[in-house]
C-alpha positions in Angstrom: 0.4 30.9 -15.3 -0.8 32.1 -18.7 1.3 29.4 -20.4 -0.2 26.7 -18.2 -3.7 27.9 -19.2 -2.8 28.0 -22.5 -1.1 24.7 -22.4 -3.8 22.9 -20.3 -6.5 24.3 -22.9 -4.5 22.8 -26.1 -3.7 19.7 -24.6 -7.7 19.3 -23.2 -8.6 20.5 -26.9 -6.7 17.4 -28.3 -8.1 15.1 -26.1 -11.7 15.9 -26.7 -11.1 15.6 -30.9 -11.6 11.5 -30.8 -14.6 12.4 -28.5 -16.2 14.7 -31.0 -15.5 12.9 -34.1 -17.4 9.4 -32.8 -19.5 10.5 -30.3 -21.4 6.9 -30.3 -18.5 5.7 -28.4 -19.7 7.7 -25.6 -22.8 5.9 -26.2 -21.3 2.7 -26.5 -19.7 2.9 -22.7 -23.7 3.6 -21.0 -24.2 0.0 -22.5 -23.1 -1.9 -18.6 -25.2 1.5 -16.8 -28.6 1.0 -18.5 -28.1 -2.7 -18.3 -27.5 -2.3 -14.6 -30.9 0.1 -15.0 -32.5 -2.7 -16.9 -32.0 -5.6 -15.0 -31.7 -4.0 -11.0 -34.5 -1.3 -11.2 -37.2 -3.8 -11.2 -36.3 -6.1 -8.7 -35.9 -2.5 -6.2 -38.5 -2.4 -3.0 -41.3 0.1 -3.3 -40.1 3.2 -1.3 -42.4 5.1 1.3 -41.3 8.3 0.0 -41.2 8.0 -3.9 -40.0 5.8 -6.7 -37.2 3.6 -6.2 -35.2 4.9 -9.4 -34.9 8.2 -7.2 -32.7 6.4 -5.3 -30.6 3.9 -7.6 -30.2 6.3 -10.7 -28.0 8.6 -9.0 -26.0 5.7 -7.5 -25.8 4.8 -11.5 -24.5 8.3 -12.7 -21.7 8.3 -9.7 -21.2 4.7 -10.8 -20.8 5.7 -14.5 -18.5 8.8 -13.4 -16.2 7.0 -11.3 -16.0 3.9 -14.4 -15.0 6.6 -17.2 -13.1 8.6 -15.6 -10.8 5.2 -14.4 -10.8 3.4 -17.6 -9.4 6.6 -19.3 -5.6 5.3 -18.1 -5.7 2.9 -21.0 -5.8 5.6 -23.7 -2.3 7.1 -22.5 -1.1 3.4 -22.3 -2.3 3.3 -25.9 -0.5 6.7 -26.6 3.3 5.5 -24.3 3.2 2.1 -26.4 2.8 3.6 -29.8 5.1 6.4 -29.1 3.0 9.3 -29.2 3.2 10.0 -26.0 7.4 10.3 -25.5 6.8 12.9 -28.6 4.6 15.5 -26.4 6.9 14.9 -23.2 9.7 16.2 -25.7 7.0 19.2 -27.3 7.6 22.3 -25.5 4.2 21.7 -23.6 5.0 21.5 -19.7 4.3 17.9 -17.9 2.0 19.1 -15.5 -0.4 20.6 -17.9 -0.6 17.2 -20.2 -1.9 15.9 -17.4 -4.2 18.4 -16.5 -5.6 18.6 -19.6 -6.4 15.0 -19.7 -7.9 15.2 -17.0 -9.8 17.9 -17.3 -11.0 16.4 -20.6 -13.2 13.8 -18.6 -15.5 16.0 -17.9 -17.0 15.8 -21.1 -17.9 12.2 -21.8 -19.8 12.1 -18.0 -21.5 15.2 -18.7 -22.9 13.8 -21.6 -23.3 9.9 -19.9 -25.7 12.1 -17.4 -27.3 13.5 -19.8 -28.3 10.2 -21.6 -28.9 8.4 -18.0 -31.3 11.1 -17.0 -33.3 11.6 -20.2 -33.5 7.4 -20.3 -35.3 7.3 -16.9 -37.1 10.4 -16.5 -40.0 8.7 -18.5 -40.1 5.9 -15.9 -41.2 7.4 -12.7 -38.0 9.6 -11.9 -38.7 12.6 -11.1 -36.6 15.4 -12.7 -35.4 18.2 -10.0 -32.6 20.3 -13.0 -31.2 22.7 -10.6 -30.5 19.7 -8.1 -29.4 17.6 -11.0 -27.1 20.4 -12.6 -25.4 21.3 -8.8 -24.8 17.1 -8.5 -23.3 17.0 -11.9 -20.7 20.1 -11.0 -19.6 17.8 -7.7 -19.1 14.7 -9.9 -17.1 16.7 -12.8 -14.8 17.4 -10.0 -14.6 14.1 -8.9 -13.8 12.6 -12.2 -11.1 15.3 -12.7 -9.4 13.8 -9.9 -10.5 10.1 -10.7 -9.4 10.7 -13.8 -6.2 12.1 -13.1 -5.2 9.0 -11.0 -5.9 6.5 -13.8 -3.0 8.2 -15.8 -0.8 8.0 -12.9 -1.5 4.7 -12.6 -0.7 4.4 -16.6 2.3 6.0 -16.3 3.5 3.6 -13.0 2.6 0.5 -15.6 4.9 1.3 -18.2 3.5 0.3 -20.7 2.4 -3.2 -19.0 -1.4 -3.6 -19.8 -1.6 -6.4 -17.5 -0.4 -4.3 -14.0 -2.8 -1.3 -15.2 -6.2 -3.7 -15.9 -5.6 -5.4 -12.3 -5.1 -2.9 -10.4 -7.7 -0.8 -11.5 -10.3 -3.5 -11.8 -9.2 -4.4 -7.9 -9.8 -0.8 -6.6 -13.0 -0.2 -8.6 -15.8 -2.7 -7.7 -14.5 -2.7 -4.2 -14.7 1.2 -4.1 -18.2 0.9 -5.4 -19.8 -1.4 -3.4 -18.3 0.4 -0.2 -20.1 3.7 -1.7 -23.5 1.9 -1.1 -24.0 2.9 -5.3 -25.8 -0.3 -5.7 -26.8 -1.2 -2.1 -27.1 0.8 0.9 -24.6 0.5 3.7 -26.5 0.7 6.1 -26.8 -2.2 8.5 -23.3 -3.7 7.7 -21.2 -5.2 9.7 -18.7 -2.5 11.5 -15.6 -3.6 9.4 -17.4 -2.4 6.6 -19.0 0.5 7.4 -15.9 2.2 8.6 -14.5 1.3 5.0 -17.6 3.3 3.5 -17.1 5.8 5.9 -12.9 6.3 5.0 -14.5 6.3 1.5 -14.5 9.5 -0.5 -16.8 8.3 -3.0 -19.5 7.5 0.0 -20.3 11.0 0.3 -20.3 11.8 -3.3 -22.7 9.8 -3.6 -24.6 10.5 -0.8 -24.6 14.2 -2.3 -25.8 13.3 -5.8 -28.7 11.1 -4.2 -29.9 14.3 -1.9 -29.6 16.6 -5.0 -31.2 14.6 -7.8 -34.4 14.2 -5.0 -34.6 17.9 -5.4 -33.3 18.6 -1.7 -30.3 20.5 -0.6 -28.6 19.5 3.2 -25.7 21.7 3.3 -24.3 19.1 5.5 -24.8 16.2 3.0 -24.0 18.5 0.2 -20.6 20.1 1.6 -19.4 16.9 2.7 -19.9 15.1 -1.0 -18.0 18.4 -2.3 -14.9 18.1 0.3 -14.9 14.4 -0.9 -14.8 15.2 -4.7 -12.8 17.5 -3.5 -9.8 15.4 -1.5 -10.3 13.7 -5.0 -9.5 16.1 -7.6 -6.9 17.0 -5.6 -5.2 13.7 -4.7 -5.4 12.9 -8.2 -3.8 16.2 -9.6 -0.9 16.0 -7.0 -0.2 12.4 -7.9 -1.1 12.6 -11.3 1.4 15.6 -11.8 4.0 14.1 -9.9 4.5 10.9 -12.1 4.2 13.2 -15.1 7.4 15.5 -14.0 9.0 12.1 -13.3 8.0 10.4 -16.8 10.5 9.3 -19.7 
């Protein structure tokens, strides 16, 4: 177990060094979120109970989550094609920790897109709850684990075929969006696609996030968007370690 740690820690270490030396590309990917801020945010219905961005900008954060996290795939598709990445199967590292670590290095980037998403809108009529933004962020952290844990499975599936990893992941990710209700709510959909939303992980992280950044805490609401993360993360890992052991 010790080794794993150990092992999981260098290989997380390794993957965070590109993040740290240009953090502007972190930067760079909230371009598509604070256009989708921009451009939807005005054209949102006055709400009863509060500004509209109380609503939307956690929908935006999970939205941002779930899109780093996937894309991250491409970086090990990067690493199998120029080579690097046979050398560490060969490096006395085990398998299931390089994938770990990767995915455990996700965390990073969306803790700092939240960050930047938050500090962008709280200006504008959001209003800032920490604690309830701080226990949302811990539930998406282990939902891009997982998230991010099935991207490099499906990398490793690919070999090395950029074409098979891009459509697949661009097929599952708008699709899983929309059925979250990130950019529209669900409700009042016909029943086909509710019970997708429903048989949706990502619904009830979502639903979590928006109860948590209004300040309120529904165990109910809140334990169901942590079991969700949760059948996430762990999805992910099991996959994700599986097609690791199996790589060469």
């Amino acid at each position: 177990m010790s080794t794993f740690v150990a092992d999981t820690w260098n290989v997380m270490n390794r993957e965070l060094k590109p993040v740290w030396r240009e953090p502007m590309a972190v930067v760079f990917a909230m371009i598509q979120p604070l256009v989708f801020l921009g451009l939807f945010a005005p054209l949102l219905p006055e709400m009863a109970d509060g500004s509209a961005l109380q609503w939307f900008v956690p929908g935006i954060v999970a939205m941002t989550a779930l899109m780093g996290a996937s894309f991250t795939g491409a970086n090990l598709m990067e690493e199998m094609q120029s080579g690097s990445h046979e050398r560490q199967l060969v490096s006395p590292l085990g398998r299931p920790a390089l994938l770990v670590g990767r995915a455990l290095k996700e965390v990073v980037p969306m803790l700092m897109q939240v960050a930047i998403i938050v500090a962008v809108v709280t200006p504008f009529a959001f209003d800032l709850h920490l604690g309830g933004v701080l226990v949302a962020t811990l539930v998406l952290s282990v939902f891009s684990v997982g998230v991010g844990a099935l991207s490099f499975a499906l990398a490793l599936a690919s070999k090395g075929q950029d074409w098979m990893f891009w459509t697949i992941q661009q097929t599952l990710l708008f699709p899983t969006l929309l059925t979250a209700g990130v950019l529209l709510p669900v409700d009042g959909a016909p029943r086909w696609l509710e019970v997708i939303s429903m048989l949706n992980p990502m619904t009830y992280v979502v639903d979590a996030t928006r109860a948590l950044f209004a300040g309120t805490f529904p165990a109910d609401v809140v334990l169901q968007g942590v079991l969700g993360a949760g059948v996430v993360a762990a999805l992910g890992l099991v996959v994700g370690v599986r097609a690791m052991r199996r790589s060469n």
